[in-house]
C-alpha positions as CSV (number, residue, x, y, z in Angstrom):
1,X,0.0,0.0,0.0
2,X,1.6,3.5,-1.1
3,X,2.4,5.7,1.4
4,X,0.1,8.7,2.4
5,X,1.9,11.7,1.4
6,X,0.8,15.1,3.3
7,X,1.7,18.1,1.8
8,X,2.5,21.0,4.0
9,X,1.8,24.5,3.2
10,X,2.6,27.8,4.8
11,X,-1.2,28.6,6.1
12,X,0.2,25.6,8.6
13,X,2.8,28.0,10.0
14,X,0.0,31.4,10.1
15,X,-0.8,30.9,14.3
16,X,2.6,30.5,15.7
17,X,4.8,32.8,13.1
18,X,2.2,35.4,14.0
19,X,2.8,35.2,17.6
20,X,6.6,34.7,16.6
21,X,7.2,37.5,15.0
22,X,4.9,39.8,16.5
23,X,6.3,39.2,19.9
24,X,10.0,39.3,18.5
25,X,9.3,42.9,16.7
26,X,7.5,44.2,20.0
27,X,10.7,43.1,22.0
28,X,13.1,44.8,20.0
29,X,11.1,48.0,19.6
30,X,9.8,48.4,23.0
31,X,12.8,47.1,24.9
32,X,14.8,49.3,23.0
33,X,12.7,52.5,22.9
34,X,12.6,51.9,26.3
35,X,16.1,52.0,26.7
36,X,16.3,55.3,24.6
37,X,14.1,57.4,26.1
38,X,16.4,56.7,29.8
39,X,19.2,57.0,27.9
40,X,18.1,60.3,26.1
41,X,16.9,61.5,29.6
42,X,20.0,61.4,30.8
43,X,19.9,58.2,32.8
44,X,22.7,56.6,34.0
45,X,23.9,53.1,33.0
46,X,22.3,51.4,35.6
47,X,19.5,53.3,35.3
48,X,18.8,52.1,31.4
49,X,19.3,48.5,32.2
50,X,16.9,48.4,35.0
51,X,14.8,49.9,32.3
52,X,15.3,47.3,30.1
53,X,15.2,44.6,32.2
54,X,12.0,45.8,33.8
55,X,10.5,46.7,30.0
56,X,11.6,42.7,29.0
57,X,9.9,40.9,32.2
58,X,6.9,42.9,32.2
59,X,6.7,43.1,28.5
60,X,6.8,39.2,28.0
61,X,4.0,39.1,30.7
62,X,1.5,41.6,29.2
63,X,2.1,39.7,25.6
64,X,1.4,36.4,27.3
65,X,-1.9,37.3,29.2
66,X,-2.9,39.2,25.9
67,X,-2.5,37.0,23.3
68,X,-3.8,34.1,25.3
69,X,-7.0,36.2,26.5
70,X,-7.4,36.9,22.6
71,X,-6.8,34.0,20.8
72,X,-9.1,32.2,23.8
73,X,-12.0,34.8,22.6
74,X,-11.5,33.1,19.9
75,X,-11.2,29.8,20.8
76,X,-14.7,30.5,22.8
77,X,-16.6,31.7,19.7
78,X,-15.3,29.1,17.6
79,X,-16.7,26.2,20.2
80,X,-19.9,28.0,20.2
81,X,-20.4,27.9,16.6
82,X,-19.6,24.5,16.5
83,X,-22.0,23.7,19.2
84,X,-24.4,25.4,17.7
85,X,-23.4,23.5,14.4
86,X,-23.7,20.1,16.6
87,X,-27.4,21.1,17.7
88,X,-28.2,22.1,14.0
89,X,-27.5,18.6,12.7
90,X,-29.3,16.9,15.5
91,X,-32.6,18.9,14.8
92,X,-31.9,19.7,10.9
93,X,-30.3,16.7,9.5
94,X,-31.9,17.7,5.7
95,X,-31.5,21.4,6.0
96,X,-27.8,20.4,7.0
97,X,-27.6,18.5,3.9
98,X,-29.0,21.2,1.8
99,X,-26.9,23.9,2.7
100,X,-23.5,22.2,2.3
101,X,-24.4,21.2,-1.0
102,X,-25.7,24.8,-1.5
103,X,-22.0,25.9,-0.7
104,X,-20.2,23.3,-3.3
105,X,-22.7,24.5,-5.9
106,X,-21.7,28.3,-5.2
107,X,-17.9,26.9,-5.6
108,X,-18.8,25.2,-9.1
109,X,-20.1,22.2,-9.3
110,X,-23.5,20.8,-10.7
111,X,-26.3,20.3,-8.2
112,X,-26.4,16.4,-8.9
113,X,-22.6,16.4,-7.7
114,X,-22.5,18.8,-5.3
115,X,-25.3,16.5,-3.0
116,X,-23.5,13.6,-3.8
117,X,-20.3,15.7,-2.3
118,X,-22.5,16.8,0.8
119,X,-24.1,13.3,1.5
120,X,-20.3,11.9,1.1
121,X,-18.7,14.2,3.7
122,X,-21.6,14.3,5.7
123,X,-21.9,10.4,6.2
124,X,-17.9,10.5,7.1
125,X,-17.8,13.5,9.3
126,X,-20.5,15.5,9.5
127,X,-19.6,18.1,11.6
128,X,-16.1,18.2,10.2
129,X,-17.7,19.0,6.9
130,X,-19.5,21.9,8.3
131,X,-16.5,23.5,10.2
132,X,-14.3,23.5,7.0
133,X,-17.0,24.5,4.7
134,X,-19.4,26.7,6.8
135,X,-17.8,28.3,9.5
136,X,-13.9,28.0,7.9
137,X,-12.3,26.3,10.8
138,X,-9.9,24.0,10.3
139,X,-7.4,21.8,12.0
140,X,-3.8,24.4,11.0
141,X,-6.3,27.7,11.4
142,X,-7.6,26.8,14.8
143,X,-7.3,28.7,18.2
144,X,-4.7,27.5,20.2
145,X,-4.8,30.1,23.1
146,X,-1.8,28.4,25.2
147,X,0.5,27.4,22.1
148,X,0.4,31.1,21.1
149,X,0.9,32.7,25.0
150,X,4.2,30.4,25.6
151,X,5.4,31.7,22.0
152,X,4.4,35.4,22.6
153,X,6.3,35.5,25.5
154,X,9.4,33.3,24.3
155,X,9.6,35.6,20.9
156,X,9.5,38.4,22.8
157,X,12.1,37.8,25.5
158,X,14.2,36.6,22.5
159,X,13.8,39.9,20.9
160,X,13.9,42.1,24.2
161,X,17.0,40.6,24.8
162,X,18.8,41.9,21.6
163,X,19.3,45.7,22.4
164,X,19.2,44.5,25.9
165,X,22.8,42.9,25.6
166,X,24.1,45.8,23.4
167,X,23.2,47.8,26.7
168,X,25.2,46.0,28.9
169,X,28.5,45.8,26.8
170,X,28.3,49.0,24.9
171,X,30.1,52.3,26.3
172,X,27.8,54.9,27.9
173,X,29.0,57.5,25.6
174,X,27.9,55.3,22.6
175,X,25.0,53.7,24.0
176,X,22.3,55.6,21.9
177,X,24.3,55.0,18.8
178,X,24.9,51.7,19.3
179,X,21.6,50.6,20.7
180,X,19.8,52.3,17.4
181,X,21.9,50.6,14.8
182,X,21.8,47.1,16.5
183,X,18.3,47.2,16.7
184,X,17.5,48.3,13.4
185,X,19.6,45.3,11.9
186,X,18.0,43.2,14.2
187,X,14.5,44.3,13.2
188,X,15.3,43.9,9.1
189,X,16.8,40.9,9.6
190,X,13.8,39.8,11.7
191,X,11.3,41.4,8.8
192,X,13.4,39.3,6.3
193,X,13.1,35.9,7.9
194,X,9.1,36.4,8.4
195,X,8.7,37.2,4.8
196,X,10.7,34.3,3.7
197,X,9.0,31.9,5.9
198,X,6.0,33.4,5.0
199,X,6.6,33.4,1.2
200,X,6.4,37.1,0.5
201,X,9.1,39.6,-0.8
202,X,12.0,39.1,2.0
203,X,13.2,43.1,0.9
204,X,9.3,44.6,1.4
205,X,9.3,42.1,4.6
206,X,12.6,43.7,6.2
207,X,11.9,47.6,5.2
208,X,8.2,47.3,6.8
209,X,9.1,46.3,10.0
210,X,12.3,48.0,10.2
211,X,10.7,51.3,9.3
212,X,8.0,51.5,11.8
213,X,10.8,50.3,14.6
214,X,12.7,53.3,13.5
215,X,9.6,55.8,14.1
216,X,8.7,54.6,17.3
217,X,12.3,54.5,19.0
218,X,12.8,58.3,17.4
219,X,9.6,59.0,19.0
220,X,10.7,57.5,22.1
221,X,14.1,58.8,22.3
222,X,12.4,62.5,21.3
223,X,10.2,62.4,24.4
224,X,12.8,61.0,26.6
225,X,15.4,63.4,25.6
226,X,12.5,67.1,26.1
227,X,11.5,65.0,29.5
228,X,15.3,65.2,30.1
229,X,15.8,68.8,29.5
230,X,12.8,70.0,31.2
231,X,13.7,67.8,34.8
């Protein structure tokens, strides 16, 4: 008997690169916007790692508890649906029928095939049927509320850390200088490995990200440094 092959696709990849690289890109740009503003305030260097530090702990933390509070939401809704779905096929087992087969015919096929389609999937997995079809849930695109907290916060105390080590080894009097330009290659090269791996132009990928990281640690360092005139 030939071996099942299963091909695998880049949707597969969507719920944890998202988390990934959105928790990566908010550590390096937060972490070292953070740092910065101290610096631009004229903290000391003690003063910008506890900063950092502090911006990195509590940073991982918020994108935890956020991202597993949202992608729960979501989790919820889609159970209720399916629920709903369950009670729908219980009380409706013809209407059920009907309005998968309705969906194949929208897609393209002839009415004759498209119940012989339904009646297939429905006698297999009915309710399976209905997820894909219906309500769009699938097995890769489903909810996984604690899969995508552990990454948030992972990704994001991986990227925190970046401008956090330049901190600690870099000279006071270069710190702003050097804390920019690291991050900034960090965040392009961080851009570029999200578009590869999610198969769009690796150039657009690393400009995008590496742009808006640039206006929000200028902004930072801006309000940091008038804070640090006016005190």
């Amino acid at each position: 008997m030939p071996r099942r092959h299963r091909e695998h696709h880049r949707t597969d990849r969507i719920g944890w690169l998202r988390a990934a690289v959105l928790g990566a890109n908010d550590g390096i740009v937060s972490t070292a916007s953070l740092i910065l503003g101290v610096a631009s305030a004229q903290g000391g260097h003690s003063s910008v790692l506890v900063a950092g530090l502090a911006g990195l702990v509590a940073g991982a933390m918020s994108m935890a508890a956020g991202e597993y509070v949202s992608v729960h939401s979501q989790s919820d809704t889609e159970q209720a649906d399916l629920e709903r779905e369950r009670q729908e096929l219980k009380t409706n087992d013809p209407g059920e029928h009907r309005e998968l087969a309705a969906i194949y015919v929208n897609r393209g096929l002839d009415p004759a095939l498209a119940k012989q389609v339904a009646d297939q999937l429905m006698a297999h997995d009915a309710l399976g049927a209905h997820a894909r079809d219906e309500l769009g849930i699938s097995e890769a695109l489903t909810a996984r509320p604690i899969q995508a907290a552990l990454s948030s916060a992972a990704s994001f105390s991986f990227g925190a850390a970046m401008p956090l080590l330049v901190t600690v080894f870099a000279p006071e009097t270069d710190l702003i200088l050097l804390v920019s330009a690291s991050s900034l290659v960090f965040l392009a090269l961080l851009g570029g490995v999200a578009a590869r791996a999610g198969g769009s132009r690796v150039a657009m990928g690393a400009l995008r990200v590496t742009f808006w990281g640039a206006l929000a640690m200028g902004v930072t360092a801006g309000v940091g440094a008038l804070f640090g005139t006016l005190a």
